[in-house]
C-alpha positions in Angstrom: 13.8 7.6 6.3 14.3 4.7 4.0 10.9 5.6 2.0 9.4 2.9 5.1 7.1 4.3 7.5 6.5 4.2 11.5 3.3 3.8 12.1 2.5 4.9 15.9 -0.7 3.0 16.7 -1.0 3.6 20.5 -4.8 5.3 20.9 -5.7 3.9 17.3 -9.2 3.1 17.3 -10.0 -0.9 16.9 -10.7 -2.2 14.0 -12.6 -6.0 13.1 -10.4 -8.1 11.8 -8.0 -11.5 12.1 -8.0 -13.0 15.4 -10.8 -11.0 17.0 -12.8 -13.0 19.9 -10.3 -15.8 20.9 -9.2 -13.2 23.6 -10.4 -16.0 25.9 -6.9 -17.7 26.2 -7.5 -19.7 29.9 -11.0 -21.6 28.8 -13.0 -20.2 31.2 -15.9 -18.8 29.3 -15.0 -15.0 30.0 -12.1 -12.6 28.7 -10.4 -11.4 32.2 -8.6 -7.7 32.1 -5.2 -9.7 31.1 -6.7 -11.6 28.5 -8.5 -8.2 27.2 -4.7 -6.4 27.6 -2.8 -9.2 26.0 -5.4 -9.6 22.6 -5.5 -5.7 22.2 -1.3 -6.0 22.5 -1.9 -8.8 19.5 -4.2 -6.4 17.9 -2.1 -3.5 17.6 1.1 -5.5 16.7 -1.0 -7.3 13.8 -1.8 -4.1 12.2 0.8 -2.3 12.6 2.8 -5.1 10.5 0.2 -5.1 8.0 -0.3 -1.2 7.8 3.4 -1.5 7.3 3.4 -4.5 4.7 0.3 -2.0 3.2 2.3 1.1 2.9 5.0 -0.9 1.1 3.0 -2.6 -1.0 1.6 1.1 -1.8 5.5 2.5 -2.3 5.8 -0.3 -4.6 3.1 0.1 -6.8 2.7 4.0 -6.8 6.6 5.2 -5.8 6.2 9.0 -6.7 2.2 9.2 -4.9 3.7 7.0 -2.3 6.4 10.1 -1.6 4.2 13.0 -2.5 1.5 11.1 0.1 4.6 10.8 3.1 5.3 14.5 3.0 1.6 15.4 2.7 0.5 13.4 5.9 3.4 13.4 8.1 2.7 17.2 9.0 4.9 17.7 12.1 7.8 16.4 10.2 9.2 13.8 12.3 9.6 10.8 10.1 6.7 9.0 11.7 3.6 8.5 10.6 1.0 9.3 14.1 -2.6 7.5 14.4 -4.6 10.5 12.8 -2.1 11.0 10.1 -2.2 7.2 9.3 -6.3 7.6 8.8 -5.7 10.1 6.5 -2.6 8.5 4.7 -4.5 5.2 4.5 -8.2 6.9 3.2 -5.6 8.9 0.5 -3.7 5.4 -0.5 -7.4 3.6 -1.1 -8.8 6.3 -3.2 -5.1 6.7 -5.7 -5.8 2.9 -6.3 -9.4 3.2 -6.6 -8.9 6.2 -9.3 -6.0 3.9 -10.8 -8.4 1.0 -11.3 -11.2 3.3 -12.8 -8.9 4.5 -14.9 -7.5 0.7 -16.1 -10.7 -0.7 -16.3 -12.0 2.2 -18.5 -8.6 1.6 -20.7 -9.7 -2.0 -21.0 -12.9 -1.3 -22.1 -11.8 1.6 -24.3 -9.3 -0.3 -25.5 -9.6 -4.3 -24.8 -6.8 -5.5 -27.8 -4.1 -2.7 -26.5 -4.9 -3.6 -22.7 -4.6 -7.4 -23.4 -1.2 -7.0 -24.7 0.5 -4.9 -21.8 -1.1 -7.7 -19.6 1.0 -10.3 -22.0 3.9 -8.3 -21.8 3.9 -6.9 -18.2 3.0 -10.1 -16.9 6.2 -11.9 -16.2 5.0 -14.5 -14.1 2.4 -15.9 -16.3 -0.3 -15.6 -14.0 -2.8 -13.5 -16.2 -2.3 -10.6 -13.9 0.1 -7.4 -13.5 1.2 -8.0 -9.4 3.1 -4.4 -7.7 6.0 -5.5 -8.6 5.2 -6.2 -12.4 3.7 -2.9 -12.6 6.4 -1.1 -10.9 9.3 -3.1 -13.1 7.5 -2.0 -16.3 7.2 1.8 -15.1 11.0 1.8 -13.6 11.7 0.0 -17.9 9.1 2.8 -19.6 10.6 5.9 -17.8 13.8 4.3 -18.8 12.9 4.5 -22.2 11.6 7.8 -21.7 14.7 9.2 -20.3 16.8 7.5 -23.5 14.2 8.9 -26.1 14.7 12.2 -24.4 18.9 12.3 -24.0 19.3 11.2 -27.6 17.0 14.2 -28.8 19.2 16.5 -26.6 22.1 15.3 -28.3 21.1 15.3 -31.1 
């Protein structure tokens, strides 16, 4: 695949979120078996395009976890990504970003001058904040450097 990933959500277990209890589409007070069918259907298409718009988001920001992660999880090999191996893909994705936060916001306070100038100079968009894709252009830039710094030392 495309670095995307299928998420396969039939038998996924429900989760609380956007549009939950306005199954009640006719008025009447009560959610019939249709009504119950056609806001589960809603359910399941709104996370799997937000599960999707996640993982992205996730390839994005952390490209080589991202593709460890996919070949980690997907364990029968088939491209797709099933319900039990999106729990565990999903649990893995929250804690790399919660370890990646820890680890900024003890750089920060380690180091508040040297963080408040890669802010200023990752920051393209002037926002006060590094988005996914300012983070991963300044990676895809500093392991182009990298890869310069290292050719001219091999030659010489």
């Amino acid at each position: 695949m495309d670095g995307g990933v299928a998420v396969v959500l039939q038998g996924a277990p429900r989760s609380r979120g956007e549009g939950q209890g306005q199954g009640d589409t006719d008025g009447d007070g009560t959610i019939s078996a249709t009504e119950r069918q056609a806001a589960h259907e809603a359910m399941v298409a709104w996370r799997r395009e937000h599960l999707q718009e996640d993982w992205a988001h996730f390839a994005t920001e952390h490209p080589e976890a991202a593709k460890k992660l996919r070949a980690e999880v997907d364990k029968d090999g088939d491209g797709k990504i099933d319900p039990a191996e999106a729990k565990v893909a999903f649990a893995k994705m929250e804690a790399i970003r919660a370890e990646r936060r820890e680890h900024w916001a003890e750089f920060q306070k380690a180091h508040p001058e040297q963080a408040a100038k890669i802010v200023e100079k990752t920051d393209k968009n002037g926002d006060g904040k590094v988005g996914p894709a300012e983070a991963h252009r300044a990676r895809h830039e500093a392991h182009e450097r990298r890869d310069e710094r290292r050719e001219k030392r091999r030659d010489g």
